[in-house]
N, C-alpha and C positions, 0 to 999 in steps of 0.2 A: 364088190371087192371080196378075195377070200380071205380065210382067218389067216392063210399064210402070211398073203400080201400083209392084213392089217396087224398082224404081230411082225414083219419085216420092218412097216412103217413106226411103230411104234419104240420097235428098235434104236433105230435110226432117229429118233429123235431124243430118247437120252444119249445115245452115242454121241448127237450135234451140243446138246446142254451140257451134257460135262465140259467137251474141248471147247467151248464158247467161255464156263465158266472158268478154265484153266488158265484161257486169254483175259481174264479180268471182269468178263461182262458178268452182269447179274440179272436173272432172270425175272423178268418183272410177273408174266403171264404164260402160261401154257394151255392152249387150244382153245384160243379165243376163238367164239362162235357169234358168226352174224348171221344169223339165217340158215341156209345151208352152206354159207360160206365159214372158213376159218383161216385164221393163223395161226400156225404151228408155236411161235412162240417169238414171246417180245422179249427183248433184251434191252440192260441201258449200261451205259458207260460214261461216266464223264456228262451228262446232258445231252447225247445222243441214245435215239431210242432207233433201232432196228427192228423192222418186222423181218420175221426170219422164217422162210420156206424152206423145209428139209426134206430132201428127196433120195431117200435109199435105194440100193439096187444090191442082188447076189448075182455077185460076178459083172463081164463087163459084158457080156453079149446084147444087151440091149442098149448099150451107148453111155454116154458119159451122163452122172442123175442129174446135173446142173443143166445140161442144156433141155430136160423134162419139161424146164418151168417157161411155156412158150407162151405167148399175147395172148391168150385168154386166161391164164393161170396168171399173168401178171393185173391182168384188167378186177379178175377178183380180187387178187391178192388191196388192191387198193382204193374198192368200195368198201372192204373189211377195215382197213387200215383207218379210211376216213370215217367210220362209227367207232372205232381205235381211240382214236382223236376225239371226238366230241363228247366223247363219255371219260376218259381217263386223261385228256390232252394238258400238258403247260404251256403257255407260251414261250418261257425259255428253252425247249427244247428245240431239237435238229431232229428231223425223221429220213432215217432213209430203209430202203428195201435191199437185206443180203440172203443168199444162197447157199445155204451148205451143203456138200453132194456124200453121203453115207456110202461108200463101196464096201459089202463084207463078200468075202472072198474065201470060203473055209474059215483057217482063225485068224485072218489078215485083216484089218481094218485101216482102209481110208478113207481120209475126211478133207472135202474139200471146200474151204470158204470164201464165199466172190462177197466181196464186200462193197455195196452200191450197186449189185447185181442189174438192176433196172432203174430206170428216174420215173415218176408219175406226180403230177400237180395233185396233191394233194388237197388243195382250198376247193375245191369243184362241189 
């Protein structure tokens, strides 16, 4: 990855943390690491806890960032999720997997959030 790409990503991820935090959620974690796996960042609200994939893009020529995150990015996404869970987990809580898509565009910025992005059994 280059410095661009990984100052783009990193972008895009305060970019997704603030508008998360605007929406009420609170940041529980940022760039959790399992290995060479991660998640971009865990949120909770209410007893739901979201793992949350942020995918930025400059400009739209390479497609919409949400749809970036295909079956193998989800399949990590929820080996990370479930050491997530056995290390920080309640049983009160709700887990699910949302998506947020970074577009910076010159000084334009969108942000798009799918919420329940993907379902994965988590008990495995």
């Amino acid at each position: 990855m280059s410095a661009a790409q990984q100052a783009l990503g990193e972008l895009g991820e305060r970019i997704a943390e603030r508008w998360l935090r605007g929406k009420g959620w609170r940041v529980v974690q940022r760039r959790f690491r399992s290995g060479h796996r991660d998640i971009d960042l865990v949120v909770e609200q209410e007893g739901m806890i979201a793992f949350v994939e942020v995918k930025a893009r400059q400009g739209d020529r390479f497609g919409d960032p949400v749809a970036a995150v295909n079956w193998r990015k989800q399949k990590e996404l929820g080996r990370s999720a479930r050491v997530w869970i056995a290390r920080h987990g309640r049983r009160e809580e709700a887990y699910r997997f949302d998506v947020v898509g970074v577009l910076v565009d010159g000084n334009k910025v969108r942000v798009r959030h799918v919420e329940g992005a993907f379902m994965l059994d988590l008990s495995a």
